[in-house]
The first five atom37 places (N, CA, C, CB, O) and aatype in JSON, in Angstrom:
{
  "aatype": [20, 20, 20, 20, 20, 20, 20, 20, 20, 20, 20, 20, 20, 20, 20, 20, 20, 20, 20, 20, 20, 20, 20, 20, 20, 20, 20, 20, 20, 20, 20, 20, 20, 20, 20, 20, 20, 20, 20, 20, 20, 20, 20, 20, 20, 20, 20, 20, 20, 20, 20, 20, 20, 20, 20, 20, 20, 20],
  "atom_mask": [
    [1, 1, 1, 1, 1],
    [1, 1, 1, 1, 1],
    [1, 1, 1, 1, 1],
    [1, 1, 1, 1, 1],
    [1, 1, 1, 1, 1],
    [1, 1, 1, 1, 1],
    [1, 1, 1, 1, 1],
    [1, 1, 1, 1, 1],
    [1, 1, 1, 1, 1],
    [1, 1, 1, 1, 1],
    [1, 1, 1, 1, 1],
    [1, 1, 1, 1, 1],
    [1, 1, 1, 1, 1],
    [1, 1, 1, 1, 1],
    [1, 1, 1, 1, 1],
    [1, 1, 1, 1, 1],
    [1, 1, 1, 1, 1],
    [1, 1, 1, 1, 1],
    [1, 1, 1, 1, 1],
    [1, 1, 1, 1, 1],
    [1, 1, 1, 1, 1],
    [1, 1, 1, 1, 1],
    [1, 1, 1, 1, 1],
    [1, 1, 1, 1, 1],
    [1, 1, 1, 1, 1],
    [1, 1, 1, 1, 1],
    [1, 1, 1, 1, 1],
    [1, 1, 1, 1, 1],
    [1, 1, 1, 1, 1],
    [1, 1, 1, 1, 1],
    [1, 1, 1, 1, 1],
    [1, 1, 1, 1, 1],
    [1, 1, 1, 1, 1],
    [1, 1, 1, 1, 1],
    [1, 1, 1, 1, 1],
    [1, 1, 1, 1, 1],
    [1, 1, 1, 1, 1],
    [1, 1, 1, 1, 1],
    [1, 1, 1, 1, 1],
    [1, 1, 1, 1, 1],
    [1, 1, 1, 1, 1],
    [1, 1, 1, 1, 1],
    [1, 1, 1, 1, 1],
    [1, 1, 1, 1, 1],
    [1, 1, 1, 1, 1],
    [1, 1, 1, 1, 1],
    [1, 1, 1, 1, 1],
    [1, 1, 1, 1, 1],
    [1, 1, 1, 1, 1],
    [1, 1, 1, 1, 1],
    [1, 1, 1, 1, 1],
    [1, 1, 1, 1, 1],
    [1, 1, 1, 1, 1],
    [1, 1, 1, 1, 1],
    [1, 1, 1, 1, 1],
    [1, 1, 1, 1, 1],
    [1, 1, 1, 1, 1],
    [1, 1, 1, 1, 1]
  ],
  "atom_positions": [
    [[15.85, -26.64, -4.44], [16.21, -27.82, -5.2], [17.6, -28.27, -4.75], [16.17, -27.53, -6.73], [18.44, -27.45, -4.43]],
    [[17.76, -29.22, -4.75], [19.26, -30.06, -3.98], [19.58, -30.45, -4.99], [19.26, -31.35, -2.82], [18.71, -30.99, -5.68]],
    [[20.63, -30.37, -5.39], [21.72, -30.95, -6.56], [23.16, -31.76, -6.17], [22.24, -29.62, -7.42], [24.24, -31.35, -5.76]],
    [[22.76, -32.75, -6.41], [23.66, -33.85, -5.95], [24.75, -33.8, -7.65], [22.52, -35.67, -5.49], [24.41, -33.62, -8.82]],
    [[26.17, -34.06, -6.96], [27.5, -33.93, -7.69], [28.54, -34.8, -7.49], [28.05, -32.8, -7.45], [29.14, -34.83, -6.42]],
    [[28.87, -35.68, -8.61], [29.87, -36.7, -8.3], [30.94, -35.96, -7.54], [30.46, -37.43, -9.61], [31.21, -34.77, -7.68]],
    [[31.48, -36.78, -6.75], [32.71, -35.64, -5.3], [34.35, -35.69, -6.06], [32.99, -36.89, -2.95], [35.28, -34.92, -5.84]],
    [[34.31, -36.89, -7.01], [35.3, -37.05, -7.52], [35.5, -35.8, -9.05], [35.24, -38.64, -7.72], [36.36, -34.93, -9.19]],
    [[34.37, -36.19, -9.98], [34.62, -35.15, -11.15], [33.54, -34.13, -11.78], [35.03, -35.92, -12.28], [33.3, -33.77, -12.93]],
    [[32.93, -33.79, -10.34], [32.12, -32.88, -9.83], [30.7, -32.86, -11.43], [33.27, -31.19, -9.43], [30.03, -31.9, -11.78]],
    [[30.7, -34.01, -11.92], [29.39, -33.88, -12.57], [28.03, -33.69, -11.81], [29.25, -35.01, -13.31], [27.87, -34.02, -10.64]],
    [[27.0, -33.09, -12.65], [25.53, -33.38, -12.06], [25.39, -34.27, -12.04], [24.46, -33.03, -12.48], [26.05, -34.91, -12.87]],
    [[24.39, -35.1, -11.03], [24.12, -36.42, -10.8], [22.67, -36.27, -10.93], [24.67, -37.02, -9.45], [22.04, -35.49, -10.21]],
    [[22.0, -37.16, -12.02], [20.58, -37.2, -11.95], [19.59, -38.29, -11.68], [20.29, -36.83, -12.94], [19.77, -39.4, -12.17]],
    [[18.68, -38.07, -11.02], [17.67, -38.98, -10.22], [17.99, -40.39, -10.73], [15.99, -38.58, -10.48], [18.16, -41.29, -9.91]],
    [[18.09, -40.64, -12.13], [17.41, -41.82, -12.65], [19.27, -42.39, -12.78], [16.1, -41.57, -14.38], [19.42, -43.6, -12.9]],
    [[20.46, -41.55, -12.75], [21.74, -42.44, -12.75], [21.86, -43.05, -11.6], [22.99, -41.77, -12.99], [21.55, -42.77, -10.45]],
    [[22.44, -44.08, -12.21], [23.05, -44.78, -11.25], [24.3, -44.3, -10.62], [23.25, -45.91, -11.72], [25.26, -43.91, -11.28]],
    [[24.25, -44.34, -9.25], [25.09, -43.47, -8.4], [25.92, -44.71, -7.38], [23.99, -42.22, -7.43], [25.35, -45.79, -7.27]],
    [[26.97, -44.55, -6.83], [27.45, -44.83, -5.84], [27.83, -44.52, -4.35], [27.94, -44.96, -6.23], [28.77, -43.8, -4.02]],
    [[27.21, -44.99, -3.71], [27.62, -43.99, -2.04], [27.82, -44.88, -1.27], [26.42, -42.95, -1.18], [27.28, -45.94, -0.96]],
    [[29.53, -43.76, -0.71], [29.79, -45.04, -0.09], [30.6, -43.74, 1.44], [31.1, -46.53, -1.37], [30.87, -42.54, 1.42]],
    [[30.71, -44.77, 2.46], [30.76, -43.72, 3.69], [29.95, -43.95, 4.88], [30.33, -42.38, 3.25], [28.97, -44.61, 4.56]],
    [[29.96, -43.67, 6.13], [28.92, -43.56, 7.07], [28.85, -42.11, 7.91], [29.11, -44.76, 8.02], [29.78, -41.44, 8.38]],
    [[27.63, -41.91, 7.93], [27.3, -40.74, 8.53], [27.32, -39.71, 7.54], [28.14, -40.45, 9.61], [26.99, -39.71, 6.35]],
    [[27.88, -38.64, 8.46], [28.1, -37.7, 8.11], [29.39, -37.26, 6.75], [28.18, -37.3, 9.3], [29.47, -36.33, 5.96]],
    [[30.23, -38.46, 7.02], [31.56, -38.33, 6.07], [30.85, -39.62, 5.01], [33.48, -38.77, 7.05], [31.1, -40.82, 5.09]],
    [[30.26, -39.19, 4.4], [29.94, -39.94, 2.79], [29.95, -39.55, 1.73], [28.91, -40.37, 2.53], [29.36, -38.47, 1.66]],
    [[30.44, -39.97, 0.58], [30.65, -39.52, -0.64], [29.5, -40.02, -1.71], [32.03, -39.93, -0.99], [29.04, -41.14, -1.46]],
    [[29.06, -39.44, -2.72], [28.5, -39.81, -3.97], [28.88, -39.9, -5.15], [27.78, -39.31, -4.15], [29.1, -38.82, -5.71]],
    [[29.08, -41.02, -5.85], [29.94, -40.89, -7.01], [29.58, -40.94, -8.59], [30.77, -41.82, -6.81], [29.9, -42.11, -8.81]],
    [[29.14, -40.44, -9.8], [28.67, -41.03, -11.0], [28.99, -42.94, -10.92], [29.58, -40.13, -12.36], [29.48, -43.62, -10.01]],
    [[28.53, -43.28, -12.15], [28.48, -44.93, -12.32], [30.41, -44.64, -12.78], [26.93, -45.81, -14.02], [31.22, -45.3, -12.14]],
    [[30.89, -43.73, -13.78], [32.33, -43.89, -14.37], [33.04, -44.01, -12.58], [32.98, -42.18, -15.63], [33.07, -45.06, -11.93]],
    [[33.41, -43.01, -12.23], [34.11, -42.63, -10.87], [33.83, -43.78, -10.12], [33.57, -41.26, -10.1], [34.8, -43.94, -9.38]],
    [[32.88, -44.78, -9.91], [32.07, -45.4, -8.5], [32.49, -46.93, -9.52], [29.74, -44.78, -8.02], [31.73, -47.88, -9.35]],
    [[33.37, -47.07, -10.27], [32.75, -48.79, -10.89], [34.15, -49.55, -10.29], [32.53, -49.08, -13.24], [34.17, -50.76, -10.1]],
    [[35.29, -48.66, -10.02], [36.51, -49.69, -8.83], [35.59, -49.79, -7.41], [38.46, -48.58, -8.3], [35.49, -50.74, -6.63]],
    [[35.22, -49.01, -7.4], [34.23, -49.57, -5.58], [33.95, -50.71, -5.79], [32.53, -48.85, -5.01], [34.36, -51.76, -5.3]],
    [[33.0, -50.41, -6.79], [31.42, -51.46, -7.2], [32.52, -52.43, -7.6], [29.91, -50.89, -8.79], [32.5, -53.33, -6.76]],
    [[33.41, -52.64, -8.42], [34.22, -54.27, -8.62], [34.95, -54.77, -7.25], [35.66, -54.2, -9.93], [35.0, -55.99, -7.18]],
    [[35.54, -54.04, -6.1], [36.24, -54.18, -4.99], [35.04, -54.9, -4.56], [36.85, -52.92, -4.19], [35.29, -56.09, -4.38]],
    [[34.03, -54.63, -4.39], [32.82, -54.56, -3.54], [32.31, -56.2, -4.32], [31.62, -52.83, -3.81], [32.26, -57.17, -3.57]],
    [[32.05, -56.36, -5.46], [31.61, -57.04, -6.12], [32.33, -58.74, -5.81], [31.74, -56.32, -7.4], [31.85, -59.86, -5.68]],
    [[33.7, -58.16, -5.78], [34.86, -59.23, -5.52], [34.82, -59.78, -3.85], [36.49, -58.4, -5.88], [34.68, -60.97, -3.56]],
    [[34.91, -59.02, -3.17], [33.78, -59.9, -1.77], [32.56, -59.91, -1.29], [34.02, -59.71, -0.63], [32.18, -59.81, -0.12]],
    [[31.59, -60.15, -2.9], [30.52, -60.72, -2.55], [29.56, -59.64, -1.44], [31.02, -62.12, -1.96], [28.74, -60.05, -0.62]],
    [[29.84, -58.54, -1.61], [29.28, -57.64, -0.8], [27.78, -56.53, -1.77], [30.8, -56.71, -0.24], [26.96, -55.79, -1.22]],
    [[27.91, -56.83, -3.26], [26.79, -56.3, -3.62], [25.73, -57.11, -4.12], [27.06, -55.46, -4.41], [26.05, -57.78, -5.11]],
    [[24.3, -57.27, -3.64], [23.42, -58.23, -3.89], [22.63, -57.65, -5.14], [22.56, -58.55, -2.63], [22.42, -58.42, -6.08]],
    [[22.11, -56.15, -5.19], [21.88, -55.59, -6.64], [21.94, -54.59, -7.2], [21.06, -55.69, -7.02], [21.36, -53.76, -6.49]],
    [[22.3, -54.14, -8.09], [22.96, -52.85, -8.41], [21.8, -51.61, -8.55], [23.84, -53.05, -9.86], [21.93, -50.42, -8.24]],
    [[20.5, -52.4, -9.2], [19.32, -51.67, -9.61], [18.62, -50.9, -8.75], [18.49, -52.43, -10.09], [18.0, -49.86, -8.99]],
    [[18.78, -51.62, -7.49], [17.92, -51.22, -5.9], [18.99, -50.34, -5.1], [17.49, -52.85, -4.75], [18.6, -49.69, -4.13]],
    [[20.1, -50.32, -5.43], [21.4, -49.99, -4.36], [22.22, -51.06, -4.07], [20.97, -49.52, -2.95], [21.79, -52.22, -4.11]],
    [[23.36, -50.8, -3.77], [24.08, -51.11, -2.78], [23.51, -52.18, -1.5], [24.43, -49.83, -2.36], [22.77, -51.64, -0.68]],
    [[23.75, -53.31, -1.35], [22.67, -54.12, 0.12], [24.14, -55.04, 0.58], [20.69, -55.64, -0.56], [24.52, -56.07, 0.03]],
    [[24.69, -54.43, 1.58], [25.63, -54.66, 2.05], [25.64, -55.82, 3.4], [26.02, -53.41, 2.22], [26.7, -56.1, 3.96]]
  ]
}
């Protein structure tokens, strides 16, 4: 079983939260929705997220 963990405040992360990942390759992070919502507004502010429900569509 793989258990995915916010990198910032090391919570469990579960299937159905909404998560943030952000990174390429090999150096990527996963974040809860609390930890990941300055991305998601940075991100939001140039028009770089199309929907939150599906992911990230950059």
């Amino acid at each position: 079983m793989l258990v995915h963990k916010c990198d910032r405040c090391k919570k469990t992360l579960t299937d159905r939260e909404l998560t943030v990942k952000a990174g390429v390759g090999y150096d990527s992070y996963e974040f809860c929705k609390k930890c990941g919502a300055p991305i998601v507004r940075i991100l939001k502010g140039y028009g770089l997220v199309k929907n939150l429900k599906t992911g990230l569509a950059l």
